[in-house]
ROKOL-806968 format. One line per 3 residues: number of its first residue (from 1); their letters; for each residue x, y, z of C-alpha. Coordinates in Angstrom, 1 decimal. Layout:
residues N
NUM) a) X/Y/Z ~ ...;
***
This chain:
residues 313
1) xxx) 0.0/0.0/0.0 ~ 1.1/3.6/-1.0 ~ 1.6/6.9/1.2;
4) xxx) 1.2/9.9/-0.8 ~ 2.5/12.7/2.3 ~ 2.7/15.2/0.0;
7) xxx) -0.7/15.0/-1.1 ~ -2.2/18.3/0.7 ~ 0.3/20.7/2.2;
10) xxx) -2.1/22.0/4.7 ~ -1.7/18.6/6.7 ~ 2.0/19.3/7.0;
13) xxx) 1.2/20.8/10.6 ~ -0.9/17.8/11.2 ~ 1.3/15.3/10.3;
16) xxx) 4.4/17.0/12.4 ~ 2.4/15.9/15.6 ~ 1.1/12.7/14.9;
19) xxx) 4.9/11.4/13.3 ~ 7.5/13.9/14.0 ~ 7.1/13.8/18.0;
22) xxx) 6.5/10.0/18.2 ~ 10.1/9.7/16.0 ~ 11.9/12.3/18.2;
25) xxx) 10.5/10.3/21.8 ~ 12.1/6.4/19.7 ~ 15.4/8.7/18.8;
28) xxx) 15.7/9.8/22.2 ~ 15.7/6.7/25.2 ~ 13.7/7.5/28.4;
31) xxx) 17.0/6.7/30.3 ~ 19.0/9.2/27.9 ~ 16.5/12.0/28.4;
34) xxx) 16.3/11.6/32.3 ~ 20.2/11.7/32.8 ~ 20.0/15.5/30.9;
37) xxx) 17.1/16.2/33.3 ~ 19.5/17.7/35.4 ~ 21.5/19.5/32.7;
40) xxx) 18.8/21.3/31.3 ~ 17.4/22.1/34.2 ~ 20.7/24.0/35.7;
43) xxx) 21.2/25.7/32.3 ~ 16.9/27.0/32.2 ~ 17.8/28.2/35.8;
46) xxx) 20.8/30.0/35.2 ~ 19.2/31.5/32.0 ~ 16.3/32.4/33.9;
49) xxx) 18.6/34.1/36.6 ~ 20.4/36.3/34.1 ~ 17.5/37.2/32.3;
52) xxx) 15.4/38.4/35.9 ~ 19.1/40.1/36.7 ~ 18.5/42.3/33.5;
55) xxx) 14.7/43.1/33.5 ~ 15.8/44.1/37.1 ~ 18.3/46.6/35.7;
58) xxx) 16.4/48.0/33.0 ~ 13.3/48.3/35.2 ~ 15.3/50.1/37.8;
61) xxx) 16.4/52.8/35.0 ~ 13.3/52.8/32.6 ~ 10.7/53.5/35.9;
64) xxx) 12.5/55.9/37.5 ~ 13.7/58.1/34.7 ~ 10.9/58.1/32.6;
67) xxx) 8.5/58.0/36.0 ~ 6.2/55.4/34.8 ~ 5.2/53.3/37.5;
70) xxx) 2.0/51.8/36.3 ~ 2.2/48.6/37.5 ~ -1.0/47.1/35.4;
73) xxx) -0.7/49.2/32.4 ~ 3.3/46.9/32.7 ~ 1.3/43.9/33.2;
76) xxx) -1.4/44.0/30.5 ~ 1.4/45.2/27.9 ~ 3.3/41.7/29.1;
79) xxx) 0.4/39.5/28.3 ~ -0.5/40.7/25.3 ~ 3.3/40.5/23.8;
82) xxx) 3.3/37.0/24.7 ~ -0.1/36.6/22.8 ~ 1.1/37.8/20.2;
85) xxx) 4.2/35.6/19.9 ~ 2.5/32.9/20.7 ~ 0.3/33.2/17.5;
88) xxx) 2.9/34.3/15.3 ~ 4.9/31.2/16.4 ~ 2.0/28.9/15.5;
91) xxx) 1.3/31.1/12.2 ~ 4.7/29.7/11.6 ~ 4.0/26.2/12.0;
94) xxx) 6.4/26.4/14.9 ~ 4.3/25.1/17.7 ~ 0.5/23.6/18.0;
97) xxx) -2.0/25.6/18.9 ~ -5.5/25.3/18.8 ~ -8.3/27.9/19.2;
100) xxx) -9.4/29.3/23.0 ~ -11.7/26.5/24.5 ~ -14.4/28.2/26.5;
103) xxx) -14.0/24.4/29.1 ~ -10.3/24.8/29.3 ~ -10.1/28.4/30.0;
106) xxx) -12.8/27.9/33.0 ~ -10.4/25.7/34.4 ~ -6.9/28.1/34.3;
109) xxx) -9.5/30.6/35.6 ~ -7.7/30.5/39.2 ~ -4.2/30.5/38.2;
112) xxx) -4.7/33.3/35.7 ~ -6.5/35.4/38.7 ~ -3.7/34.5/40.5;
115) xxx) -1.3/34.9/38.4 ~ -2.4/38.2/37.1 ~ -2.3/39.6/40.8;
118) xxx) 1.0/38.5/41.4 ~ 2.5/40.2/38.4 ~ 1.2/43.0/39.4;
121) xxx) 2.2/42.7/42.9 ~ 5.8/42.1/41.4 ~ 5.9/45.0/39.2;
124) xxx) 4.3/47.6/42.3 ~ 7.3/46.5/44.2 ~ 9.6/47.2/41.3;
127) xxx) 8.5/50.4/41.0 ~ 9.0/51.4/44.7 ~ 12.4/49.8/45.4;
130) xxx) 15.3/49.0/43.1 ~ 15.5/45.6/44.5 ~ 12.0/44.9/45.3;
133) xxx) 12.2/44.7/48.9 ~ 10.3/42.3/51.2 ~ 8.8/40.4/48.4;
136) xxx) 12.9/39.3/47.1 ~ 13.4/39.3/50.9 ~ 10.4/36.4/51.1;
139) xxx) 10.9/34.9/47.8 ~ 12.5/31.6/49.7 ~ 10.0/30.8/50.7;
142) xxx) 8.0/29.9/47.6 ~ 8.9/26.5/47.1 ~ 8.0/25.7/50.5;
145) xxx) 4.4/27.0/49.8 ~ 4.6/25.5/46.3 ~ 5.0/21.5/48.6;
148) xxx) 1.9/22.6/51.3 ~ -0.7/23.4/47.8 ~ 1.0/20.2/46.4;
151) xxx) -0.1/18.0/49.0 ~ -3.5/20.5/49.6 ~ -4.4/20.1/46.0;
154) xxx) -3.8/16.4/46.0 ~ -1.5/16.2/42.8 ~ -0.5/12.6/41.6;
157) xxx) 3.0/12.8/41.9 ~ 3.5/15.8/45.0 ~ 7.3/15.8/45.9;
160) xxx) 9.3/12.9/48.0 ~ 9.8/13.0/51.7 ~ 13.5/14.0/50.8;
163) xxx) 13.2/16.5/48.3 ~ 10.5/18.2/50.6 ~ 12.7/18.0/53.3;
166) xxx) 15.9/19.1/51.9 ~ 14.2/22.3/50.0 ~ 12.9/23.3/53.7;
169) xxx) 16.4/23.4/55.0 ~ 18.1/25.0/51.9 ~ 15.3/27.9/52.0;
172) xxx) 15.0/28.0/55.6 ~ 18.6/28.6/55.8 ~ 18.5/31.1/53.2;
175) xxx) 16.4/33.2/55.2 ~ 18.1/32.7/58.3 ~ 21.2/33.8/57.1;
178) xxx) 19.5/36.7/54.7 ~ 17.8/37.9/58.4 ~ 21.6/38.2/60.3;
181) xxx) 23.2/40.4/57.5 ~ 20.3/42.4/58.6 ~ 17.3/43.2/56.3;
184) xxx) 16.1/46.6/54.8 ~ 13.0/49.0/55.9 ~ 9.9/47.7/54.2;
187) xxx) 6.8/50.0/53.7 ~ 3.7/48.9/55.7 ~ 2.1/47.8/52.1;
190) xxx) 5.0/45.4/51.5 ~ 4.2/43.2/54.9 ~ 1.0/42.6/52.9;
193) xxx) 2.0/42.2/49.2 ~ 4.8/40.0/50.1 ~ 3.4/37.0/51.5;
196) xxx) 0.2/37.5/49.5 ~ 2.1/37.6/46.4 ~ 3.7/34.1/47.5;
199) xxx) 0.4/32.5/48.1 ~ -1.4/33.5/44.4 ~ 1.9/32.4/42.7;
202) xxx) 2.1/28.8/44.7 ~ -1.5/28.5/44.3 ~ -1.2/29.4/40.3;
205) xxx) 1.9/26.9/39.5 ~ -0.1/24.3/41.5 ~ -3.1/24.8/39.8;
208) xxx) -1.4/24.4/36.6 ~ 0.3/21.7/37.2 ~ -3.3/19.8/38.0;
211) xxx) -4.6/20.9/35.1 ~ -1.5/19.3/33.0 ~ -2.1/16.1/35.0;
214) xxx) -6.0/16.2/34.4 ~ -5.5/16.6/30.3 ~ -2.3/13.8/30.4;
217) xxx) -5.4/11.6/31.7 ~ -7.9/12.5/29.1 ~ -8.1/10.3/25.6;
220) xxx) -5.2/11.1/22.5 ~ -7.5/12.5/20.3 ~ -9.1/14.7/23.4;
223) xxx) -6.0/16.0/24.6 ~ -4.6/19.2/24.4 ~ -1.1/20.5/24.6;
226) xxx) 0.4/22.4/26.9 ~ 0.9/25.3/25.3 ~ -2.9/25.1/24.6;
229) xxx) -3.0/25.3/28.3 ~ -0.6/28.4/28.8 ~ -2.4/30.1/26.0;
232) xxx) -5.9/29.8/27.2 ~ -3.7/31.3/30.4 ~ -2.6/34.3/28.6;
235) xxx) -6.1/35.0/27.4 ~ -7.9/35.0/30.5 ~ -5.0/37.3/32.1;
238) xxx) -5.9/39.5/29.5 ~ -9.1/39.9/30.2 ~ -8.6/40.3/34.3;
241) xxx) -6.0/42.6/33.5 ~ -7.8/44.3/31.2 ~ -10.8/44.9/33.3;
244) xxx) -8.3/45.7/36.5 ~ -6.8/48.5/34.5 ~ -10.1/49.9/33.4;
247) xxx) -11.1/50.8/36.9 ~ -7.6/51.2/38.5 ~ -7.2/54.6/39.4;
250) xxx) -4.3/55.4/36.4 ~ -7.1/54.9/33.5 ~ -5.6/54.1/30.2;
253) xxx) -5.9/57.0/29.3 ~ -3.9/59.0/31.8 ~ -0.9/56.2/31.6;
256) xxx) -0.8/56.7/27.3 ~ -0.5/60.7/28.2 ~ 2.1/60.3/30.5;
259) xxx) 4.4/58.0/28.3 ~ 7.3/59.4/26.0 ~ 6.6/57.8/22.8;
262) xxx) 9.0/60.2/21.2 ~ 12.0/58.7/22.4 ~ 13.2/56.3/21.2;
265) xxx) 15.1/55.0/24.2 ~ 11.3/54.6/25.9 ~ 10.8/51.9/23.3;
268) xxx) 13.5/50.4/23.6 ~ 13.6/49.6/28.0 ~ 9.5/48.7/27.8;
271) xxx) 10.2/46.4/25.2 ~ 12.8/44.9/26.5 ~ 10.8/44.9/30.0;
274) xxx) 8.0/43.3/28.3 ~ 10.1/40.6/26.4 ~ 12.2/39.4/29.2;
277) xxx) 9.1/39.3/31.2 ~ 7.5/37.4/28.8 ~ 10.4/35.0/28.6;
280) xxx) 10.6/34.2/32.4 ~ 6.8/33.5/32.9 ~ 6.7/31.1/30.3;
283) xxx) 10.1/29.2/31.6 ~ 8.2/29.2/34.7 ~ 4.8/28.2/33.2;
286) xxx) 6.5/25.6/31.3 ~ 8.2/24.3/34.1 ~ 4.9/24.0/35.9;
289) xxx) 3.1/22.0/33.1 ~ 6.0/19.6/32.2 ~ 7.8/19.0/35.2;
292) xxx) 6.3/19.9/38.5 ~ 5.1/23.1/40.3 ~ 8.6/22.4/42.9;
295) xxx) 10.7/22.4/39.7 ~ 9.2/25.9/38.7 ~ 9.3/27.3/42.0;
298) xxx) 12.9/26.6/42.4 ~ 13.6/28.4/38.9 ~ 11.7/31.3/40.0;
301) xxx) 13.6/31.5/43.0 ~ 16.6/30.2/42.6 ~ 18.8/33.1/42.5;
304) xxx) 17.5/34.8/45.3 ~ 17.7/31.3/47.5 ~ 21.7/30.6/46.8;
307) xxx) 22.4/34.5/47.1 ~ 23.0/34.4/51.0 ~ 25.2/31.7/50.5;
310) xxx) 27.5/32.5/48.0 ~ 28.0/36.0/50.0 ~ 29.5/33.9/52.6;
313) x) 32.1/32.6/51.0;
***
């Protein structure tokens, strides 16, 4: 019997999932891919580290210079880049993606809530202090929420006895040690945003992560990828965001008039604001629906656990 592949170019996209990926996983042995587990996993956190270093840097120049501290006007601009390259990337037959299911974005409702307040949470506290202040201070303590909402939410795989164990005593050392080199005045707002920024993000790479494990369960032909997942993500943070900048004090209209969209250099730091930001929440994201909510917590706050300890030596 005869294959004619090249019969209708419009099932080229088509015919990449059902044979490429299935050619790639008999290429690759399950043994080979898990020894580089821990290689790619040190190189997406040390990429994610530099990359946060620089959106750190340019934030602290772009926000006080041009004095635009509009923390969900930031946020909104964010999500709708990575909208947009997400559907230029699948324009370009470079990933699969299908249209925004109505069921599947009823079920990323929470971690996009979440997720939405904690980016704008993150980008208040960049705006008020260079280096973000109680919530870097606090961020140690995310993977140790990230295990409680593991075990709260009842995921199928939640993390070992060890690993729990051993990320309690690298973070709570962290912020023992971060405490006796003495810690900076926090506003009065910050004892609040801090730990409630914590709790939405755990909650949202939890949530995530059960949603992943929910679709890995459903039938081949019913399930969807997961960049279906982070997409339908994107488009309910737009929407939140959306509506949250509509009645937030700074209207749309009032953040347009104040920026300088005759310099040049303005494009410049808010786009590279917006792409690295858009970079490091889909590492994260990523890391949430493939590996585990842990494994993404530790990425997210990787640098800021080890920090303490390489300034003692």
């Amino acid at each position: 019997m005869k294959y004619n592949f090249m019969r209708n170019s419009g099932c080229s996209g088509r015919w990449r999932r059902r044979w490429y990926f299935p050619v790639v996983r008999s290429l690759c042995p399950t043994h080979l891919l898990k020894s580089l587990l821990p290689t790619l996993g040190l190189v997406v956190v040390v990429i994610y580290g530099l990359a946060d270093k620089l959106r750190n840097f340019v934030a602290g120049i772009f926000i006080p210079q041009y004095h635009y501290p509009y923390a969900v006007a930031l946020s909104f601009a964010q999500v709708l880049v990575s909208l947009l390259v997400l559907n230029l990337l699948h324009v370009l037959n470079l990933i699969p993606l299908k249209h925004y299911s109505r069921s599947l974005g009823e079920r990323v409702l929470v971690p996009a809530i979440c997720n939405s307040i904690h980016g704008v949470l993150t980008m208040w506290a960049k705006a008020r202090s260079s280096n973000a202040g109680l919530l870097t201070l606090t961020l140690p303590l995310l993977p140790l929420l990230t295990i409680g909402f593991s075990f709260a939410l009842k995921l199928s795989s939640p993390p070992s006895i060890h690993i729990s164990v051993l990320t309690s005593i690298l973070s709570g050392t962290s912020i023992v040690i971060t405490a006796f080199q003495g810690l900076s005045i926090a506003e009065p707002l910050e004892h609040i945003y801090a730990p409630l920024a914590l709790i939405l993000y755990s909650v949202s790479l939890t949530w995530l992560a059960k949603v992943s494990e929910a679709e890995r369960h459903c039938s081949p032909n019913a399930q969807t990828s997961v960049f279906d997942i982070y997409y339908a993500q994107l488009v309910n943070q737009s929407w939140v965001l959306g509506l949250l900048w509509l009645l937030h004090v700074d209207s749309p209209w009032h953040v347009l008039r104040q920026g300088n969209w005759h310099s040049l250099l303005f494009y410049g730091y808010l786009l590279a604001i917006l792409l690295l930001g858009m970079v490091l929440n889909f590492l994260v994201c990523i890391s949430a629906l493939c590996v585990s909510p842990l494994a993404a917590a530790l990425t997210h706050s990787a640098r800021q656990v080890l920090q303490p300890f390489f300034q003692l030596v």
